[in-house]
DRENZA-485183 format. One record per residue (C-alpha): chain; x, y, z. Coordinates in pm, whole numbers, plus 32768, in hexadecimal, padded with zeros to 4 digits. Layout:
SITE  kette     x     y     z
SITE      A     X     Y     Z
...
***
This chain:
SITE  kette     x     y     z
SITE      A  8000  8000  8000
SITE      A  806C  8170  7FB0
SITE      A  8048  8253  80D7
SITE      A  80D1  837A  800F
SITE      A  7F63  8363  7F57
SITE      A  7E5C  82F1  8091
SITE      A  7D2D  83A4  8068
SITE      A  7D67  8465  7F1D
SITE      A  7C3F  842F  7F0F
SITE      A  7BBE  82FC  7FA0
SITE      A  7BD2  8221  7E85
SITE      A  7D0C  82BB  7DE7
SITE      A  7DB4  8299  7F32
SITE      A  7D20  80EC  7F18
SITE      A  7D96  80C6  7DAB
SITE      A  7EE2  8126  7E09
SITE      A  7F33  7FFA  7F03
SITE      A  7EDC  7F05  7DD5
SITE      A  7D7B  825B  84EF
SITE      A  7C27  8482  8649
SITE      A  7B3E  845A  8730
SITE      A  7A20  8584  8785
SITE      A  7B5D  85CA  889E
SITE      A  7C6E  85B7  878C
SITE      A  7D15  84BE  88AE
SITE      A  7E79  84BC  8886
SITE      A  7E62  85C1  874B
SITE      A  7E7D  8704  8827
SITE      A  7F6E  87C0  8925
SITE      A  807E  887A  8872
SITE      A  7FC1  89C9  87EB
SITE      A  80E2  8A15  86EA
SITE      A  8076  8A55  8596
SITE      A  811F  8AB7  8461
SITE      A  8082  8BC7  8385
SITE      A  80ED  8C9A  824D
SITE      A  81C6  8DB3  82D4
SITE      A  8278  8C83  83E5
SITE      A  8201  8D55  850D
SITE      A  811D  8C91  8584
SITE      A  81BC  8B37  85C8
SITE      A  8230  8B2A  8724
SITE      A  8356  8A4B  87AD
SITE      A  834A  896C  88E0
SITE      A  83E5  894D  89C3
SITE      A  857F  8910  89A5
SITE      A  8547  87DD  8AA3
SITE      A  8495  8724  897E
SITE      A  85E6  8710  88C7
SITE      A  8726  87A1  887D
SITE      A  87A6  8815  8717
SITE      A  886E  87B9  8644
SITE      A  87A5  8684  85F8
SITE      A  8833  8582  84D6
SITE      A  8774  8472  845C
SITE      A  87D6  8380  8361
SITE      A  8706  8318  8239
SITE      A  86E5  823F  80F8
SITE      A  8780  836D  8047
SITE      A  8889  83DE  811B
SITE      A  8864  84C5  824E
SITE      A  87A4  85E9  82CA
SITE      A  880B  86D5  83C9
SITE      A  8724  87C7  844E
SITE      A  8817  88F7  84F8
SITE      A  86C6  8980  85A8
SITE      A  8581  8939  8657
SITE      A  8497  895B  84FD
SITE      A  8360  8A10  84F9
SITE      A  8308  8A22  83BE
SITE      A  828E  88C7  836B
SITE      A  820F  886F  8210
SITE      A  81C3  8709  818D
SITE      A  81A2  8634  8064
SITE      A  80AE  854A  80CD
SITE      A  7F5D  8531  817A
SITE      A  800F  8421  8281
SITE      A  8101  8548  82B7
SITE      A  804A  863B  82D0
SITE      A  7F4F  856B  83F9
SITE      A  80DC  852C  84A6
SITE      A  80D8  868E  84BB
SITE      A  7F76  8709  8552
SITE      A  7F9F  85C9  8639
SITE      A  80DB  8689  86C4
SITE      A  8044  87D1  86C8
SITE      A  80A6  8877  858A
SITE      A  7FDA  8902  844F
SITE      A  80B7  88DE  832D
SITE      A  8109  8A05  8294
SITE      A  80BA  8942  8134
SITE      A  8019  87DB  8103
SITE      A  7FB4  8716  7FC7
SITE      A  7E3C  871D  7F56
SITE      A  7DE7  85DF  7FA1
SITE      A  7C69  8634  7FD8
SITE      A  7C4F  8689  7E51
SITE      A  7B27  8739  7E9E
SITE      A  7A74  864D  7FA1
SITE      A  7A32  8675  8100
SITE      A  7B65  8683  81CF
SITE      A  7B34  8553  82AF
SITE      A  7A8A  85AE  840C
SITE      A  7BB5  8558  8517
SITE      A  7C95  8622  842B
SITE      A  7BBD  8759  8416
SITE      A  7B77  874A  8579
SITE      A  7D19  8732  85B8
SITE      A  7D07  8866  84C3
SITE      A  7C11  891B  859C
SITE      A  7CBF  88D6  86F4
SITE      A  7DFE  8970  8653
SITE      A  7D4C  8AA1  8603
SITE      A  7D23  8A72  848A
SITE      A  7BF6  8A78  83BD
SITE      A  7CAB  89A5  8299
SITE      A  7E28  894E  8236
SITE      A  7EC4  8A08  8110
SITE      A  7F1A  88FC  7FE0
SITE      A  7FBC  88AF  7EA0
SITE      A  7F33  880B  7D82
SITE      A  7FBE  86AB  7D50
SITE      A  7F1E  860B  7C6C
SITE      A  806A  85EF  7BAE
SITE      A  80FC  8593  7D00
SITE      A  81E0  8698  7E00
SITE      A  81D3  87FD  7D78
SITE      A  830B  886A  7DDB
SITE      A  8324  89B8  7D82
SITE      A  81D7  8A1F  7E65
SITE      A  82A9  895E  7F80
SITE      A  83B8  8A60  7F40
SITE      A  8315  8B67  7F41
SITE      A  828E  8B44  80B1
SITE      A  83E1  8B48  812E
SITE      A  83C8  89F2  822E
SITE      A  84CD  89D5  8317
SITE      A  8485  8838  82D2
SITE      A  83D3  873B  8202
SITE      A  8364  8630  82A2
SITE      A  8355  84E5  81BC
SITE      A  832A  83A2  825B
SITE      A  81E7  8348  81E3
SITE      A  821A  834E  8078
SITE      A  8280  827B  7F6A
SITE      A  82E8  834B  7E8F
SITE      A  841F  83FB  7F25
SITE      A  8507  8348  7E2F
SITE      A  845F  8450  7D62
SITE      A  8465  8553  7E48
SITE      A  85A2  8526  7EEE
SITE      A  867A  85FF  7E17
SITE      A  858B  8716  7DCE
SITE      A  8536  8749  7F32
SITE      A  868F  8718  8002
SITE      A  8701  88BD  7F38
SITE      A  85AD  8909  7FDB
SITE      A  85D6  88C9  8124
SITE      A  864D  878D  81EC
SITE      A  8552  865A  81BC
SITE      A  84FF  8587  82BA
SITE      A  84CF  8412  8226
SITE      A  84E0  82A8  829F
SITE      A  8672  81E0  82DC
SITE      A  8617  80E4  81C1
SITE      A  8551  80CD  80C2
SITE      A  8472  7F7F  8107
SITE      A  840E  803A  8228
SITE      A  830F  8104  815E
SITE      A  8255  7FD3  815F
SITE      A  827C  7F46  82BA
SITE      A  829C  805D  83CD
SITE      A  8172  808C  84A3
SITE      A  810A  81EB  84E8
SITE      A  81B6  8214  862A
SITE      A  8302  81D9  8586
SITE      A  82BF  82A3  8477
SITE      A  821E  83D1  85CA
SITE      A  8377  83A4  867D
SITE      A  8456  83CA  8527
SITE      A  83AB  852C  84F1
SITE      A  83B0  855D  8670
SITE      A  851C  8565  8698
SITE      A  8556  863F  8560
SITE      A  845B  872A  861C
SITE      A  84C5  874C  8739
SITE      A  838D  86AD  87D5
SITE      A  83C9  8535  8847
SITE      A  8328  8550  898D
SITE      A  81D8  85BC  88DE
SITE      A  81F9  84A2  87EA
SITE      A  821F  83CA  8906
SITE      A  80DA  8470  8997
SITE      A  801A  843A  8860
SITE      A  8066  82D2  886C
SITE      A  8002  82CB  89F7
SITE      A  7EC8  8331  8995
SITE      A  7E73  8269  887C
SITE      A  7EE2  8121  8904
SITE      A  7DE7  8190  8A4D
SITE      A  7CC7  819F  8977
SITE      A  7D1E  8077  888C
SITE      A  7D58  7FB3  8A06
SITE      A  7C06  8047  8A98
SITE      A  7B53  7F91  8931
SITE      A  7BDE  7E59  8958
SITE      A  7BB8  7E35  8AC6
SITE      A  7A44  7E88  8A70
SITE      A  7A28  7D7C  8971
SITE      A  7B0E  7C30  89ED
SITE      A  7A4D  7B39  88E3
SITE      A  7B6F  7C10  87E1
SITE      A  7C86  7B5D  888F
SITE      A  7D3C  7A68  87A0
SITE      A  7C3B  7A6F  8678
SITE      A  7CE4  7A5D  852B
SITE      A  7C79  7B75  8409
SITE      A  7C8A  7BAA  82A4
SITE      A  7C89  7CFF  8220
SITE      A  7C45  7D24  80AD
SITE      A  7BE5  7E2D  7FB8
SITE      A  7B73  7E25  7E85
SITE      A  7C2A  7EE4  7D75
SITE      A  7BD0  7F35  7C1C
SITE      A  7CD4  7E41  7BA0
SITE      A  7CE9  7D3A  7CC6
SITE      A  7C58  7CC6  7E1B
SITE      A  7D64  7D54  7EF1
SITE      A  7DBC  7C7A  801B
SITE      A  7E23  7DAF  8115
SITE      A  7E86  7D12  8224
SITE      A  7FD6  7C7B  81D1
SITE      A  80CC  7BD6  82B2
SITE      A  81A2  7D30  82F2
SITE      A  808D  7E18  82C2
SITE      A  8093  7F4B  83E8
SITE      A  7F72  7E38  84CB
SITE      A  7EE6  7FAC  8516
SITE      A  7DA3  7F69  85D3
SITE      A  7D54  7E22  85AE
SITE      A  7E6C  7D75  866B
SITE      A  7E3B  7E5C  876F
SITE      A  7CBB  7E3F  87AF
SITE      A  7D58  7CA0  87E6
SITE      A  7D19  7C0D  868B
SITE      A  7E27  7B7B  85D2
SITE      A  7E88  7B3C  8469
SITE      A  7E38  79FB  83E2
SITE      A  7F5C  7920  839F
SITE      A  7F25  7939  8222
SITE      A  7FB9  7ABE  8242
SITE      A  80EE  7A1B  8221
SITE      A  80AF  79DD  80BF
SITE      A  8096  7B4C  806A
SITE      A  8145  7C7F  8063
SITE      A  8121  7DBF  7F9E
SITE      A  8195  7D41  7E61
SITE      A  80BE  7C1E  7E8C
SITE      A  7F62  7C66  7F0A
SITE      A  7E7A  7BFE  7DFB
SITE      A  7D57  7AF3  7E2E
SITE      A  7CDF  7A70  7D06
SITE      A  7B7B  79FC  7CEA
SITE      A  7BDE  7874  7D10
SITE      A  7C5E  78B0  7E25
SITE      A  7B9F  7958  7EEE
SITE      A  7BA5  7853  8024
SITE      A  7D02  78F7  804C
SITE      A  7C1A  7A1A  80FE
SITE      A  7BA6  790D  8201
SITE      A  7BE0  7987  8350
SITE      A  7AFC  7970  84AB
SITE      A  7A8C  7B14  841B
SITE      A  7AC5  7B83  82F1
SITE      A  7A9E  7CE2  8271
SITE      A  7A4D  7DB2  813F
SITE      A  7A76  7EDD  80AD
SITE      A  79C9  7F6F  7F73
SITE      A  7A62  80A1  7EFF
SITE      A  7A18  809D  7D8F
SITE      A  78CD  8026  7D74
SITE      A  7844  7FCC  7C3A
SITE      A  79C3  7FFE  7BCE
SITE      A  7A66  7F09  7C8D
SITE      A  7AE1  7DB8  7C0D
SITE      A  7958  7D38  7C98
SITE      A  7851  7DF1  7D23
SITE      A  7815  7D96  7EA0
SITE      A  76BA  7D25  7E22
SITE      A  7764  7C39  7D20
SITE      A  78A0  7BBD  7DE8
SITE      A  77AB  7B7A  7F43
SITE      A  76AA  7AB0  7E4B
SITE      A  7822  79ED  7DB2
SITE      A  77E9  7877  7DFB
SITE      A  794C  7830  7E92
SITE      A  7932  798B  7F54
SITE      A  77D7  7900  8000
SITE      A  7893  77B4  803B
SITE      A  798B  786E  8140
SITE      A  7926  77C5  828A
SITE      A  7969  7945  8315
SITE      A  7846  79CE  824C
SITE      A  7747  78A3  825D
SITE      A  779A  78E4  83D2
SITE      A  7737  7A5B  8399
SITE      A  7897  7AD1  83FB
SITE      A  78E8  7B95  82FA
SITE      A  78BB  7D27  8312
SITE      A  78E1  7E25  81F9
SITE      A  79A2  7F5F  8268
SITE      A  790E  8091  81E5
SITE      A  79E7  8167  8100
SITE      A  78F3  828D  80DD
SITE      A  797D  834D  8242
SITE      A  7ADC  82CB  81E5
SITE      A  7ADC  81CA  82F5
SITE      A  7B3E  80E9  81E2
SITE      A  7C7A  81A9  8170
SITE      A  7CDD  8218  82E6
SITE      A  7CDD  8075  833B
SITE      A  7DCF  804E  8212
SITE      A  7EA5  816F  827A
SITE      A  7EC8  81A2  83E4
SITE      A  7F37  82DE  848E
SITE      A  7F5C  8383  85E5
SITE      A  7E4F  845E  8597
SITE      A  7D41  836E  852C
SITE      A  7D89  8247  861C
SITE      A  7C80  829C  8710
SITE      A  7B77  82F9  862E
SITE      A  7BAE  818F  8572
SITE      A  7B9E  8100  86F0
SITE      A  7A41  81AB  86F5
SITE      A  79A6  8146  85A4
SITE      A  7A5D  8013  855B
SITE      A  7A0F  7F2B  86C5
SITE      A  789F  7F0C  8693
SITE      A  78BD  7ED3  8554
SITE      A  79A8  7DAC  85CC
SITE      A  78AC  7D51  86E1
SITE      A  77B5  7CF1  85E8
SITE      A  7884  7C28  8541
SITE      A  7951  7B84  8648
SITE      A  77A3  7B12  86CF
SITE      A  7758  7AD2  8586
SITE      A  7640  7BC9  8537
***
């Protein structure tokens, strides 16, 4: 899965891979906020770290001299790093393309004092001369796939802040991706706060529903192309594994370059719940009304046993489940467990 594309929009941000609440838990605190004239972005305190700070990436290094404070990003994972710490970017990508931003992210927006976040147009990917011209002190990077791209046309910008290797655009989990920018920030112990906060309200949803515990789970979308199987072997476990189910023991047999199900195989989806996703519609490979009616789909002892959910794409619950993020954690905890309950009781 790309996270340099989640949510741009919905199904764009799906195609591409071929997690607050009404409390923004964990998404507020730090008050600083980059704006145009760089007057507005306020420092914290020199106890959350000291500067110089060099970190090494897939590309070389990148030392940050200063505590930054203008912040922009190049991809909607980034930019989330940075509201969850506290900061508006000074320039993000339009990932939104004209749809509603997604509600924990507006509502991060709102806490920090914005109505909206000023963007570029990247629809022929990172625009880099409307990064330059906002002057960051910092890029932050580590939730893209594209920075082989970027790399070199962003470093005479400003320093970019990016992942050590490059598999691990695939396989960090949000929290290493939270501390990475953290430490190039100047703002560890938030990051550390953030994740304090999210793992207390993933905890508080699984000690509410203990029939989670040990379950295995399939999730799988269905792409224009392909049925996707999502939840590969080093896939970021985001919620799921968290809330107490685990991946079934067929994950092994995927990774990102191989995730595709073909439609003799579906058994390979068998798990004790297995979930859908439906991005495209009428687009996809097979409508949900056509692949639920497929006689080997109906087979699956998991949906002749009713536990089999479909997770809505429409309020990108969908998309934030495929990408996770420090900012949307909590509000997948709150719409994603009872959608698990019924399926766990099968219901």
């Amino acid at each position: 899965m790309s996270p340099s594309v989640r949510r741009r929009p919905l199904t764009a941000a799906l195609l591409a891979s071929a997690t607050c609440l009404g409390l923004l838990t964990g998404c507020g605190g730090s008050s600083g906020t980059g704006s145009s004239d760089g007057k507005d972005g306020k420092a914290a305190s020199a106890a959350d770290g000291s500067f110089p700070v060099s970190l090494t990436n897939a590309w070389g290094r990148t030392e940050v001299k200063e505590k930054p404070v203008r912040v922009a990003t190049v991809s909607d994972g980034d930019t989330s790093i940075a509201l969850a710490l506290g900061l508006v970017p000074v320039i993000t990508p339009d990932v939104e393309d004209g749809d509603p931003v997604a509600e924990y992210k507006q509502r991060a927006i709102e806490k920090l004092g914005e109505k909206k976040l000023k963007t570029y147009d990247n629809t022929d990917g990172t625009d880099y001369e409307a990064i330059a011209a906002e002057e960051p002190d910092v890029i932050l990077g580590v939730n893209t796939w594209e920075m082989d791209t970027d790399y070199a046309k962003l470093t005479p910008i400003a320093p970019v802040v990016t992942f050590a290797d490059k598999k691990d655009a695939n396989t960090l989990t949000w929290q290493e991706r939270l501390k990475t920018a953290a430490k190039a920030l100047g703002l560890s112990e938030k990051a550390e706060e953030v994740i304090a906060a999210n793992e207390r309200t993933v905890k508080e949803a699984a000690a509410a529903h203990p029939e989670f515990r040990g379950k295995t789970y399939t999730y799988s979308v269905v792409h224009p192309e392909q049925i996707t199987y999502m939840s590969f072997a080093d896939q970021d476990p985001g919620v799921f594994e968290q809330l107490g189910l685990v991946k079934h023991p067929r994950s092994k047999n995927y990774s990102a370059d191989k995730d595709s199900v073909s439609l003799e195989n579906l058994d390979e989806l068998e798990a004790d719940v297995l979930l859908m996703t439906y991005p495209f519609g009428d687009e996809g490979l097979l409508s949900a009304s056509e692949l639920e009616s497929n006689k080997l789909f109906r087979s699956l002892d998991v949906v002749k046993n009713n536990h089999f959910a479909v997770v809505p794409s429409e309020n990108t619950l969908a998309s934030a489940i495929a990408y996770p993020d420090a900012l949307s954690a909590p509000w997948v905890v709150e719409n994603l467990t009872p959608i698990l309950a019924k399926a766990v009781a099968g219901k």
